[in-house]
N, C-alpha and C positions, 0 to 999 in steps of 0.2 A: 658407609655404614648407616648413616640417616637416611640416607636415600631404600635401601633393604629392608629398613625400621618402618619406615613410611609406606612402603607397598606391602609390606607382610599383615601393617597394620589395616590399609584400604582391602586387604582381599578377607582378613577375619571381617570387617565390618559389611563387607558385600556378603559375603555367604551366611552372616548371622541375620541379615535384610531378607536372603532365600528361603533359611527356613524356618522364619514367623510368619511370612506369608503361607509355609507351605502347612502350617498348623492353624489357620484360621479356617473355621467351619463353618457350614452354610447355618443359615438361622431360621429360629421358628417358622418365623412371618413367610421365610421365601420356598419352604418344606413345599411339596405337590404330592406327598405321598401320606400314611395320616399321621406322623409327628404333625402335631399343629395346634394352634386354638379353637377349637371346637361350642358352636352355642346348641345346645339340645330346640327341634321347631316341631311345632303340632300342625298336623293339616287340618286345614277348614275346607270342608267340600260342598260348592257352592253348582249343584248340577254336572258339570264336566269340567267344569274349572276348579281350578285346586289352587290354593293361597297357603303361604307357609306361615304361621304364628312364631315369632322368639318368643322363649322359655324362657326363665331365670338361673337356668343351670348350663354350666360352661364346662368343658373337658379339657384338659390339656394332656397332650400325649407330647413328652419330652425325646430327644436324641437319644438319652442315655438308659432309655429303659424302664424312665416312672410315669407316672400319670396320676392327675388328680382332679376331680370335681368338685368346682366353685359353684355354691346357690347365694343367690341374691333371694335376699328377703324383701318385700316390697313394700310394706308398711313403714320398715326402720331404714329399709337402704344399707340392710347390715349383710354383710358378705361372709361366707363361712369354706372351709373348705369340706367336704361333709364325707369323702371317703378318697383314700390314696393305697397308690401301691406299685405295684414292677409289671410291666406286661410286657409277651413275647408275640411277637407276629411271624407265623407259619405261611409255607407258598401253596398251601390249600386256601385262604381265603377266611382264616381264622384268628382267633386274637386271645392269648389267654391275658388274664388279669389275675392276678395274683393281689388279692386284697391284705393289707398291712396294717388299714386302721378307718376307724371310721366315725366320724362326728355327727352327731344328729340324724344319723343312718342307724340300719338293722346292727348291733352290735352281735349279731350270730354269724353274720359276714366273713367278720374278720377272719386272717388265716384261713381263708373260702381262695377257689379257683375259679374266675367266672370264665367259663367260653363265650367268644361271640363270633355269629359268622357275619362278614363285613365287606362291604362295597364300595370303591370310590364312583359317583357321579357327578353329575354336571361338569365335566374340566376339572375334576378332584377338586370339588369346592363342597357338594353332601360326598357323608356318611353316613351311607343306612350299614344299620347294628340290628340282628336278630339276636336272641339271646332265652335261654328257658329257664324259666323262675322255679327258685330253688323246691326241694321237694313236690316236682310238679312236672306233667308231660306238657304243659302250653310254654306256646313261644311267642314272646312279645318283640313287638320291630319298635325301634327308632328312629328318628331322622335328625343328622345333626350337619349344622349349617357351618363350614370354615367362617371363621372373624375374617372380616376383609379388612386388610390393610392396602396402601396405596400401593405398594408391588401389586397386591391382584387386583386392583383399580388398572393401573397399568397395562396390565397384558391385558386388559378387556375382560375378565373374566366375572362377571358381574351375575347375582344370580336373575334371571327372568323375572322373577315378582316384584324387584325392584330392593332398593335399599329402605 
């Protein structure tokens, strides 16, 4: 009877070992698609060469659907989160955002749908975002650089301008 106790108990504990592992999910940092942490970069164009600037505004596009923008203020070193919300990504190359709230931003936004059309380059490290500003036919482009963590240290994936 111990002996049956003992192995009923060793196979609950092996298959309860099976599926935590099988519930652990890939993480921010190691995303190649654009769940990720995101730094918004301006180009300097310098004749035919192009230099990328960091911004003080960071994007995070989460697993589960949200996403929200961090501005650093650089006077105070005060960080704010200044607009969030739910975005859905289409297999046309499109990204809606569904804005929820917004701090220190347009508060006409809110409860707004922004579309953006969007690219992964360099080895999925940029994020160019087109997008047309509201009440308006112009289209403004971004460039937003993935936060390098030492996974994409790792696979070599470094961007050309340098760190």
């Amino acid at each position: 009877m111990k002996t049956r106790l003992f192995i009923l108990f060793l196979t609950l504990f092996a298959f309860n070992g099976v599926a935590q592992n099988k519930n652990i999910k890939k993480h921010l940092v190691e995303s190649e698609s654009v769940v990720g942490v995101w730094q918004l970069v301006g180009e300097l164009r310098m004749g035919e060469e192009v230099k990328f600037i960091p911004l003080p505004n960071m994007k995070i596009y989460n697993e589960d659907g949200t996403f929200f923008l961090v501005r650093m203020f650089e006077k105070s070193s005060f960080f704010a989160i200044t607009l969030y919300g739910n975005y859905e990504i289409s297999e046309d190359g499109m990204i809606k955002e569904y804005i929820k709230g917004t701090v220190l931003s347009d508060p006409t936004m809110v409860e707004t749908v922004s579309e953006l059309k969007y690219q992964l380059e360099d080895e999925n490290n940029t994020l160019s975002i087109s997008y047309k500003l509201q009440k308006s036919d112009k289209w403004v482009s971004e460039k937003w650089a993935r936060v390098l963590s030492k996974i994409n240290l790792n696979k070599g994936n470094i961007r050309k301008e340098g760190i």
